[in-house]
N, C-alpha and C positions, 0 to 999 in steps of 0.2 A: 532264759531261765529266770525263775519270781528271783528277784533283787538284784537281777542285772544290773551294774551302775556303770554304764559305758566299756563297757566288756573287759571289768577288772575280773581277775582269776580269781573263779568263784565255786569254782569246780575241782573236787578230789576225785581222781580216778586210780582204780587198781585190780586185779583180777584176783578173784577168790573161789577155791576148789569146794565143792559139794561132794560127801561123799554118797555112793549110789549102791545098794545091794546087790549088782551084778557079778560076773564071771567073764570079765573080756580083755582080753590083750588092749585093743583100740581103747579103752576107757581105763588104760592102769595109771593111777596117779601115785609118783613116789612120795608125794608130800602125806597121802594116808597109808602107803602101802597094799593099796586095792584099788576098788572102780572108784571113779567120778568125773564129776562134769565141772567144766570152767567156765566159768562168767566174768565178765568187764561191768563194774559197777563204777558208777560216778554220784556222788554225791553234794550237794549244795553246801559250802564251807562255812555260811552263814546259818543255815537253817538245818541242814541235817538232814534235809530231806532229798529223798533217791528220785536224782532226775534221770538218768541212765540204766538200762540194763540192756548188757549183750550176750548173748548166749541159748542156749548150751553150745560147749565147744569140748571136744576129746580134751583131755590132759596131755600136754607135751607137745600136742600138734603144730601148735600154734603158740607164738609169745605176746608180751603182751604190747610192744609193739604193731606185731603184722594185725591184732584185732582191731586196735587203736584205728591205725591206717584204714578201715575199710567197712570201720564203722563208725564213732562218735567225731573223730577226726572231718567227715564231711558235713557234720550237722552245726559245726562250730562256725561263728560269724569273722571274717576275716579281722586279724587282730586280737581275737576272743582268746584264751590262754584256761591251759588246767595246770593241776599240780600234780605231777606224780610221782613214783619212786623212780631209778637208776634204771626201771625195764624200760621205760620209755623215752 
């Protein structure tokens, strides 16, 4: 990632809901009280800039752990560390 310095944590990660115009049970997010979509965003704690996006992902399906695990979780260099809240 630009400003890697020997793989200090350099990386904010957290998922964030999008709301979406639909009419669907699989897309009910209780954080809007209607449809949307989830993504895992990672961002550069230095610069600001979105080195990561995962997604779309249904609301509730999935935490932000099991996204973690099976996506940015393998892109990371051994020893490489993020920051993130209590879901992780």
């Amino acid at each position: 990632y630009k400003g890697d310095q020997q793989h200090d944590c350099l990386l904010s990660v957290d998922g964030t809901d999008f709301r979406i115009n639909w009419t669907s049970k699989a897309f009910y997010s209780h954080k809007f009280k209607g449809c949307g979509l989830w993504y895992e965003v990672a961002l550069n704690i230095l610069t600001g800039d979105i080195c990561w996006i995962n997604g779309p992902f249904e609301p509730g399906k999935y935490n932000d752990l099991m996204i973690f695990r099976i996506g940015l979780m393998g892109e990371l260099d051994e020893g490489e560390r993020v920051e993130a809240d209590d879901g992780y």
